[in-house]
C-alpha positions as CSV (number, residue, x, y, z in Angstrom):
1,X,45.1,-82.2,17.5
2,X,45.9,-85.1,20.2
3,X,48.9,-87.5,18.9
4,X,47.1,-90.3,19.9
5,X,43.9,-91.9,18.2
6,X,42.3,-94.1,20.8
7,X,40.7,-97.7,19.5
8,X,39.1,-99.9,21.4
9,X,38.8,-98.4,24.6
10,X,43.0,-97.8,24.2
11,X,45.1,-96.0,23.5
12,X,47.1,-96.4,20.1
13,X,49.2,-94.2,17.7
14,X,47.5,-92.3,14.9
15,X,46.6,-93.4,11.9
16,X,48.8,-92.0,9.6
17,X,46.8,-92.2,6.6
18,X,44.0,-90.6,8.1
19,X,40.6,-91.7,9.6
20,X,38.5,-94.1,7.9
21,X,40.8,-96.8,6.2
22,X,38.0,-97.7,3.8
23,X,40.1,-99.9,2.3
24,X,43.1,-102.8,2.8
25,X,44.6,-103.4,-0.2
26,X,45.9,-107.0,-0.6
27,X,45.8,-107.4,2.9
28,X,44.2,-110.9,4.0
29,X,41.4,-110.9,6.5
30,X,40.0,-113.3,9.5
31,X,36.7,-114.3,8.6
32,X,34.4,-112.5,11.1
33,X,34.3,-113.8,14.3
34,X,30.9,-113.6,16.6
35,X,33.2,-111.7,18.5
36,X,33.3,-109.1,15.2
37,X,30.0,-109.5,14.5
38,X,28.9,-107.7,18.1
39,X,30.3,-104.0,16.8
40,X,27.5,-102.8,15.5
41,X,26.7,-100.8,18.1
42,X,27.5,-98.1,16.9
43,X,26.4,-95.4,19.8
44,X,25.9,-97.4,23.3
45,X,22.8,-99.4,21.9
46,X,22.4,-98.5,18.0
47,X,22.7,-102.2,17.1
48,X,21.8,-103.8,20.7
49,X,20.4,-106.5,18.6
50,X,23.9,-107.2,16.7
51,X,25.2,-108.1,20.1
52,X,23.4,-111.8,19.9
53,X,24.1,-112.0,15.9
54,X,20.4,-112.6,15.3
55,X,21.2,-116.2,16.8
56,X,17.7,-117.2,18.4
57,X,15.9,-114.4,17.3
58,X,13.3,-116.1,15.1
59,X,11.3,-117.3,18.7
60,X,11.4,-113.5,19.7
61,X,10.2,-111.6,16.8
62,X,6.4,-111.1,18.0
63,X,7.6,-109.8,21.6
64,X,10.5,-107.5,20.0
65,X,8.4,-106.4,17.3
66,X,6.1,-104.9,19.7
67,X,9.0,-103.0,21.4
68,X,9.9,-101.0,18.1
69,X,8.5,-97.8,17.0
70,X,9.6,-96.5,13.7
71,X,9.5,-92.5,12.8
72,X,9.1,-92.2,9.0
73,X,11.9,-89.4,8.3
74,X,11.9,-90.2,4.3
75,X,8.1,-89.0,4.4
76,X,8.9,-85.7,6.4
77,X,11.6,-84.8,4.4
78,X,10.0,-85.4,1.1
79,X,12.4,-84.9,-1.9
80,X,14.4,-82.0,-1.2
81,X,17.4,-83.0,0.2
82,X,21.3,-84.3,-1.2
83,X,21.4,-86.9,-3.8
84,X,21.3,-90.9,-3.0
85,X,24.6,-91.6,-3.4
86,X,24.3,-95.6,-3.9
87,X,27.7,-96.6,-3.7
88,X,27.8,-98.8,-1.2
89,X,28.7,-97.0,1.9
90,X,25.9,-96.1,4.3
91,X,25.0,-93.1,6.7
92,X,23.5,-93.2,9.7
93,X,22.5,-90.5,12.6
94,X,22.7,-91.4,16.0
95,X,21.1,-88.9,18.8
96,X,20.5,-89.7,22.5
97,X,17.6,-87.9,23.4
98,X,17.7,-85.8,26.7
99,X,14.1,-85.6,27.4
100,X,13.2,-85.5,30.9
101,X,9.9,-86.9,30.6
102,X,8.2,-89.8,32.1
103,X,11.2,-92.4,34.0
104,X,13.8,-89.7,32.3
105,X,12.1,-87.2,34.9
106,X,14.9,-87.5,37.6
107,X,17.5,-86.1,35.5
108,X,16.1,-82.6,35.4
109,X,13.2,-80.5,34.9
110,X,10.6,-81.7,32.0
111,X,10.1,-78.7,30.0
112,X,8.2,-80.3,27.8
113,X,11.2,-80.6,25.2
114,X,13.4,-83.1,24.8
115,X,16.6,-82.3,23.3
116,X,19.6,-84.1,20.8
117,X,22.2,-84.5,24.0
118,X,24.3,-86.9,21.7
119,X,25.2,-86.4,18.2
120,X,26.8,-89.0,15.9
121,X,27.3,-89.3,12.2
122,X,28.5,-92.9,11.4
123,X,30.1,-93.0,7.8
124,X,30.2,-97.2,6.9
125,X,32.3,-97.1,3.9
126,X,31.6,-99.1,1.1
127,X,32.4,-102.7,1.9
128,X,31.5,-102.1,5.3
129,X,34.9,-103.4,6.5
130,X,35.6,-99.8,8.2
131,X,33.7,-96.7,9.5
132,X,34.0,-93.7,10.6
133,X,31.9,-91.2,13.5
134,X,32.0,-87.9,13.7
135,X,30.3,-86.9,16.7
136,X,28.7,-83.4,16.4
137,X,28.6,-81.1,19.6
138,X,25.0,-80.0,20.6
139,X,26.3,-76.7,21.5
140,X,27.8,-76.1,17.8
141,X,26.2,-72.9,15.9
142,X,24.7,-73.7,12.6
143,X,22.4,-72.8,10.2
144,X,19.1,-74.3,10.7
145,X,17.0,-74.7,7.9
146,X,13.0,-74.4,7.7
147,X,11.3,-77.2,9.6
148,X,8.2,-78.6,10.7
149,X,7.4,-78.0,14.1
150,X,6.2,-80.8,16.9
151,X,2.9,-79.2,16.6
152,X,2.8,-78.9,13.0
153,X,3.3,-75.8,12.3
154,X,5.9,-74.0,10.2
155,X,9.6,-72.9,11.6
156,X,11.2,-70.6,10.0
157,X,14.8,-71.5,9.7
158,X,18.0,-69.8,12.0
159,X,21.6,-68.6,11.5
160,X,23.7,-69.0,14.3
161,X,21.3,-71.8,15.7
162,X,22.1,-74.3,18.8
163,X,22.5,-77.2,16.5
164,X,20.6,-79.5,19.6
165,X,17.5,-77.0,19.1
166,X,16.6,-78.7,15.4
167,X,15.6,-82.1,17.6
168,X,13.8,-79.7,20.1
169,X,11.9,-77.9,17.6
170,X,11.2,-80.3,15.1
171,X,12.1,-83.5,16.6
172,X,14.0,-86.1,14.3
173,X,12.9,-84.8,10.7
174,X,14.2,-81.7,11.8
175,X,17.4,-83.1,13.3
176,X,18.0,-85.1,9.8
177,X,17.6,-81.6,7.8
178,X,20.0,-79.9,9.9
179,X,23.0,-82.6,9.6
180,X,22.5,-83.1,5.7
181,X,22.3,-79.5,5.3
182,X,25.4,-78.6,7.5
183,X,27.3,-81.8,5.9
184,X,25.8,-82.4,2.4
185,X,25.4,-85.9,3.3
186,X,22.0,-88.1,3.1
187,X,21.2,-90.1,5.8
188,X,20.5,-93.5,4.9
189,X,19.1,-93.9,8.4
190,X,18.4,-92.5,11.7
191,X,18.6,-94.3,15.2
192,X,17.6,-92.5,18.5
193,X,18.8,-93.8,21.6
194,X,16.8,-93.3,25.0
195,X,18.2,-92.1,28.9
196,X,16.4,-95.0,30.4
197,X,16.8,-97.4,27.8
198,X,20.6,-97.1,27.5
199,X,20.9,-97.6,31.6
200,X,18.7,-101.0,31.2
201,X,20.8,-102.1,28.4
202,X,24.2,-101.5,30.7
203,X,22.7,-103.6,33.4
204,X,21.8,-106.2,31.3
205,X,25.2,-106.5,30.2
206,X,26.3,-106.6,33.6
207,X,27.9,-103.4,33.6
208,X,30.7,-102.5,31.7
209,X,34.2,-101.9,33.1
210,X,36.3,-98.8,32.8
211,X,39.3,-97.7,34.2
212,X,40.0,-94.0,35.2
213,X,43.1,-91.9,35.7
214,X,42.0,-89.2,37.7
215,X,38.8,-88.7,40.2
216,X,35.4,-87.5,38.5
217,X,33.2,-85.9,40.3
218,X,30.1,-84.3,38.6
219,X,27.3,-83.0,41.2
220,X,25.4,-82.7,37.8
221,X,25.6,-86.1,36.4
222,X,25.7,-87.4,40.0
223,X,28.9,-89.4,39.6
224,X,31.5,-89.5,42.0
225,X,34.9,-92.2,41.2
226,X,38.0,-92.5,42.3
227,X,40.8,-93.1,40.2
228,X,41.1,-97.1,39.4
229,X,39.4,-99.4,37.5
230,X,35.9,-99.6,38.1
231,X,32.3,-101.8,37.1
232,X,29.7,-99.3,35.9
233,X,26.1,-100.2,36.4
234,X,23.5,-98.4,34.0
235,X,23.2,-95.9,36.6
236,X,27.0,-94.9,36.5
237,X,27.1,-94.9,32.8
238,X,24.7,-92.7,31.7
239,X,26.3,-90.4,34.5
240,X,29.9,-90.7,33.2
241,X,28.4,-90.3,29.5
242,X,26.3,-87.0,30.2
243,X,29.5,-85.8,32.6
244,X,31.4,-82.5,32.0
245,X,32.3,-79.6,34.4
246,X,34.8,-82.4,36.1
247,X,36.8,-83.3,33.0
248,X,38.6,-81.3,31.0
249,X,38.2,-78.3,30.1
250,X,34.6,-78.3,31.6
251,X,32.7,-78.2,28.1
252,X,30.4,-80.4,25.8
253,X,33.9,-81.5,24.0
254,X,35.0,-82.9,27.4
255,X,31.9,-84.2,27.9
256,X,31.9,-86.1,23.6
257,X,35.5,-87.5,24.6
258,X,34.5,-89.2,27.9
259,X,31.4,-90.5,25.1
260,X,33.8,-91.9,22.9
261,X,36.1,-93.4,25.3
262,X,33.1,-95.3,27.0
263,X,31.7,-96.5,24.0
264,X,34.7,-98.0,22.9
265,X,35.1,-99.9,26.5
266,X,31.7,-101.2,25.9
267,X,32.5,-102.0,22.3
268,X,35.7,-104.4,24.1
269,X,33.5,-105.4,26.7
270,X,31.0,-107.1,24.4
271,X,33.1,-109.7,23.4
272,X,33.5,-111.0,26.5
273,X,29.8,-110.9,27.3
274,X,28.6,-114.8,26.9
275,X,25.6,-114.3,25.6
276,X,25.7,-116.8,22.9
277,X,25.8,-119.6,25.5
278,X,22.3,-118.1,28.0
279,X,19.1,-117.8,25.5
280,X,18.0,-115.8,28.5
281,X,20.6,-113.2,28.0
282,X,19.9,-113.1,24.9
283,X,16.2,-112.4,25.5
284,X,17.0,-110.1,27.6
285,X,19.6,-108.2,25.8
286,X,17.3,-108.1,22.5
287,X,14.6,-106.8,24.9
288,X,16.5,-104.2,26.3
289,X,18.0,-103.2,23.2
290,X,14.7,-103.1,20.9
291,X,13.4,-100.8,23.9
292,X,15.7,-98.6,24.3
293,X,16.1,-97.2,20.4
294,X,13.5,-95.7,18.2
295,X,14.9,-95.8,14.7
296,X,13.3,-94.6,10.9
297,X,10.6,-96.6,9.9
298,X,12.9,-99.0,7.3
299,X,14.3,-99.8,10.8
300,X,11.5,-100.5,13.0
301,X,11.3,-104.5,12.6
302,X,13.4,-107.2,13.9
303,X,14.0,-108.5,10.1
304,X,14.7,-105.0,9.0
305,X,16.9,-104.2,12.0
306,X,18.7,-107.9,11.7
307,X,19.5,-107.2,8.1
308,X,20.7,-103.7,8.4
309,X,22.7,-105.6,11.4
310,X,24.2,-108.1,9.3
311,X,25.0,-105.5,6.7
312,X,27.7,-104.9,9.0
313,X,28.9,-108.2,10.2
314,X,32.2,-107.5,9.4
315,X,33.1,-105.2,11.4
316,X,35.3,-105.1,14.3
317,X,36.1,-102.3,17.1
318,X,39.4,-101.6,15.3
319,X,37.6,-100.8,12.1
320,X,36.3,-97.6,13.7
321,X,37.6,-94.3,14.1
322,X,36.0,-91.2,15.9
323,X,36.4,-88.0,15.7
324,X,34.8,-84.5,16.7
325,X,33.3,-82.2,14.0
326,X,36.5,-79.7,13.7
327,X,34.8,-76.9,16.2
328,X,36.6,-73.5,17.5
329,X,35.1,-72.0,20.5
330,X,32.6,-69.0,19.5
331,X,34.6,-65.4,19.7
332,X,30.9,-63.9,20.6
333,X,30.2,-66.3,23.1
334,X,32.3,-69.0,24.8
335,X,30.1,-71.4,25.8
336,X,29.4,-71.8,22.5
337,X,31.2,-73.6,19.0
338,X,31.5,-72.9,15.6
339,X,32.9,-75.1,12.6
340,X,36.2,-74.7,11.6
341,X,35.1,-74.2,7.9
342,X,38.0,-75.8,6.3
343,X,38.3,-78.4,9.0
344,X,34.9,-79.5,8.5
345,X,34.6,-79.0,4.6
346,X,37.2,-81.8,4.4
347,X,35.5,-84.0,7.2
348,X,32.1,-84.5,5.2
349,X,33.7,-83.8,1.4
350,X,35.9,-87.3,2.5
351,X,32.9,-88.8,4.0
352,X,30.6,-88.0,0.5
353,X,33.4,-88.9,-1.4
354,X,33.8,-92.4,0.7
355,X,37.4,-91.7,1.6
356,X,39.7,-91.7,4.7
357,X,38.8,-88.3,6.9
358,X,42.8,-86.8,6.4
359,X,44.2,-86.2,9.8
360,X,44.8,-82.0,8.9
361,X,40.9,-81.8,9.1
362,X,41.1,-82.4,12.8
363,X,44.6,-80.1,13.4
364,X,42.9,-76.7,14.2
365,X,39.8,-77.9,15.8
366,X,39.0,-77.8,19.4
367,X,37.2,-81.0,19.8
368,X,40.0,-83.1,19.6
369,X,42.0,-81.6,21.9
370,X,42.9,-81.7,25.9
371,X,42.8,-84.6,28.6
372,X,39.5,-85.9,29.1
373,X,40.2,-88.8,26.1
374,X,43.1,-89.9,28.6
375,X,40.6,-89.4,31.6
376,X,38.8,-93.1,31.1
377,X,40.1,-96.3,29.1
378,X,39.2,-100.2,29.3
379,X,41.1,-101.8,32.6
C-alpha cells in the first residue's frame, strides 16, 4: 500500500485509524461553510447541483426538471436483494457511462453498448460528517448474477465476469445487482454520469486546474501535457480521466488513481468558483449538471436531488477518503483483476457495519499501489 493518503487534491499522511473517520468524538466543528456545502460531488458531477447550495433554484425548477431522467432501479430489482439497513448512513453508486453513441461518437466506435468506464461506491456514514469511495475497477472479475437484459430478455448469470459487462448487458439494474452482490451492501441510490455532460460541466466551471509531475501523453485519450501546472478545459479532463497506457503501470488502476486525484482538484477548485455572486453561473452550472447525470427515479427532481444534496451539507473535501477495491492482478490473465478476498471482505464488512475501512484491507492489494496518484495534484 502507498504511505500517503491524498486529500484534497494533496498529498497528506495516512490516516492512521483507517479510512472513513465516521466519527469525531468531542471534537468541535465549523458550522458548514458554502464553501463545505459544494462537496457533494461526489464523482466529477454527482451533485453538480450542490455546487450552487440550492441558492436560486426555486426560478429554475421547470427548465432543470426537464433536464432529469430518472431510471427506476428499486422496480427492476424487486425484493431480492441485502437488507435496508436504516441506520443513517447512505450508499450510493456512481458509474460514468462509456457509450460512444450520439455526441459521445468521437471517442470510439458505437457498438451499440455502452459500458460502466467508472465505478464508485460512496459509503456516507451516519451523520454524514465523513465518507468513504471505493472505486471498483471495470476490468475486476466477478461473479455476475442473473439479469435482465436491454432487450428484455433473461441473462443467465457468469463466474469470472468483466465486472463493466453487468452495465453493458443489463444496463444500470444490472450494474446495481452486481455491486450489492459482490459487496453485500444496498444501494440507497444510483447516479450515472455522462462523456459529454461531464466535459460541459468542466467548461462551465471554467476549467479546473491541475498540476503534473511528469509528461502524459495518451494517443488514446488524446492528451498530451507537459509537466507543470496546467488549466483543463472539458476537453482535457475527460482525456486525463479516461487516460492510462501513459501513467503508471499502464492499467485501469493507473487510469482510477489519475480519477481520484482529479476529482479531488475539482473538489478544491469548487470553492473558489464564485458562483454564489453570478445567477447566470448558477444557471448554467445547474444546467449543465442536471444534464449531464441520470440518476434512480427517487433522484430525478430538482426537490428530490436538492434534498438528497442537503443531506450532505456538511461535508467537506477532507471528510473523504478513497480507495481502490483491494484487487491482485489475474494469474490466468494479466490484463485482468481479481479481489483480494480478505482485502475486500473487510472493505464492504466496515462499510455495512458503518465503520472506518482499516488501512490492512488496502496492504496487499494492487490498486493502491505505484506512481500515477503522485502523477497529478492541485497547483
Amino acid at each position: 500500500m502507498s504511505e500517503q493518503s491524498r486529500s484534497a487534491g494533496r498529498i497528506l499522511p495516512l490516516r492512521p485509524a483507517g479510512v472513513g473517520r465516521p466519527s469525531r468524538g468531542g471534537s468541535r466543528r465549523k458550522p458548514p461553510t458554502r464553501a463545505r456545502r459544494t462537496w457533494t460531488v461526489v464523482a466529477w458531477v454527482a451533485a453538480a447541483l450542490v455546487l450552487v447550495g440550492g441558492s436560486g433554484l426555486g426560478l429554475l425548477y421547470v427548465k432543470l426538471n426537464g433536464n432529469l431522467q430518472g431510471v427506476d432501479i428499486k422496480t427492476a430489482l424487486g425484493e431480492d436483494r441485502p437488507k435496508n439497513v436504516d441506520n443513517g448512513s447512505m450508499d450510493i453508486l456512481v458509474l460514468g457511462s462509456d457509450s460512444r453513441s450520439g455526441a459521445n461518437a468521437r471517442y470510439g466506435d458505437d457498438d451499440g453498448a455502452a459500458r460502466s468506464d467508472t465505478a464508485m461506491v460512496v459509503h456516507v456514514y451516519q451523520g454524514h460528517k465523513t465518507a468513504s469511495v471505493v472505486s471498483v475497477p471495470r476490468d475486476t472479475l466477478v461473479g455476475r448474477p442473473d439479469c435482465t437484459g436491454r432487450d428484455g430478455t433473461a441473462v443467465p448469470g457468469q463466474e469470472r465476469a468483466m465486472f463493466n459487462s453487468a452495465y453493458e448487458i443489463g444496463g444500470p439494474a444490472c450494474a446495481v445487482k452486481t455491486v450489492e452482490a459482490m459487496s453485500g451492501i444496498r444501494m440507497d441510490h444510483y447516479i450515472e454520469v455522462d462523456f459529454t455532460g461531464f466535459k460541459k460541466l468542466i467548461d462551465e466551471l471554467g476549467g479546473v486546474d491541475i498540476t503534473t509531475t511528469q509528461p502524459i501523453d495518451d494517443s488514446k485519450s488524446h492528451l498530451s501535457l507537459p509537466p507543470g501546472t496546467h488549466s483543463l478545459d472539458g476537453e482535457q479532463a475527460l482525456g486525463l480521466v479516461r487516460t492510462r497506457k501513459s501513467v503508471g503501470d499502464g492499467s485501469d488502476l493507473g487510469r482510477i488513481q489519475l480519477q481520484q486525484a482529479f476529482m479531488k482538484a475539482f473538489i478544491d477548485q469548487v470553492k473558489d468558483v464564485g458562483v454564489f455572486s453570478s445567477p447566470k453561473k448558477l444557471l448554467d452550472l445547474a444546467d449543465a449538471g442536471t444534464k449531464a447525470i441520470t440518476p434512480d427515479s427517487e433522484l430525478d427532481s430538482v426537490n428530490e436531488l436538492m434534498g438528497f444534496a442537503r443531506g450532505l451539507s456538511a461535508l467537506g473535501a477532507e471528510d473523504v477518503d478513497m480507495i481502490t477495491m483491494p484487487v491482485e492482478y489475474d494469474p490466468a490473465d494479466p490484463n485482468r483483476v481479481v479481489p483480494v478476498e480478505t482485502g475486500a471482505r473487510q472493505v464492504w464488512t466496515a462499510l455495512k457495519q458503518d465503520r472506518p475501512i482499516p488501512a490492512s484491507a488496502v496492504r496487499d492489494s494492487a490498486g493502491d499501489k505505484g506512481d500515477a496518484a503522485t502523477v497529478v495534484s492541485s497547483p
